[in-house]
C-alpha positions, 0 to 999 in steps of 0.5 A, a space after each residue: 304042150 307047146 313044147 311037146 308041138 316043137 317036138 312033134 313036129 320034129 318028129 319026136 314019136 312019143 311026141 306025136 303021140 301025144 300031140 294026135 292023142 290030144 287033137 283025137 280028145 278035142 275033136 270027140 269032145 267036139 263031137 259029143 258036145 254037139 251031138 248032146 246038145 245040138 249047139 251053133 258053135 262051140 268055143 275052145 279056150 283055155 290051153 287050147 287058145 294057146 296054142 292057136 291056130 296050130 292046133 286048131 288046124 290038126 282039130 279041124 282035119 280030124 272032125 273033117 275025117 271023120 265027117 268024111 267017114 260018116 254022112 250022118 257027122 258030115 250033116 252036123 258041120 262040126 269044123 264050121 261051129 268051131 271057134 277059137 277064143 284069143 289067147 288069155 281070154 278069160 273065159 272061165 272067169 266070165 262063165 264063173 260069174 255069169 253063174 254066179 250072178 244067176 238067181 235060183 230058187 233053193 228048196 228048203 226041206 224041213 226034217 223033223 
């Protein structure tokens, strides 16, 4: 996607695109991610990590549109309970084992 970002910002259409195409789906999984959940931040990792603040910067500009098209989305904060992981964070690693580590009961159901 980097490079795509090189391309939009030399204003490669197709590249813009894809760049506002894919800023528009993090902005609305932010969305729904607070909206169903109601929770005090939520954390972007992974390729979006990567790409830092450059992209975070254009994510934040859509919520902030959009809270200001709307009282109701300007009541939740959402470019407030954004936080960006460092790059190379491993965050998927560490919720796999947080999983992993939990104990759950499992019911056993007998057939016969």
């Amino acid at each position: 996607m980097g490079r795509r970002l090189d391309a939009a910002d030399a204003g490669d259409r197709v590249a813009i695109a894809l760049r506002d195409g894919f800023v528009f789906g993090v902005a609305a999984a932010v969305r729904i991610i607070v909206l169903s959940t109601d929770v005090e931040s939520v954390v972007l990792g992974g390729g979006i990590s990567a790409l830092g603040d450059r992209m975070l910067s254009r994510v934040l500009t859509e919520l902030e549109a959009s809270a200001a098209a709307s009282p109701f989305v300007r009541s939740l904060h959402l470019a407030d309970r954004i936080e960006l992981l460092p790059p190379g964070s491993p965050a998927a690693a560490l919720g796999a084992a947080l999983i992993g580590t939990a104990t759950h009961e499992q019911e056993t159901v007998a057939h016969g």
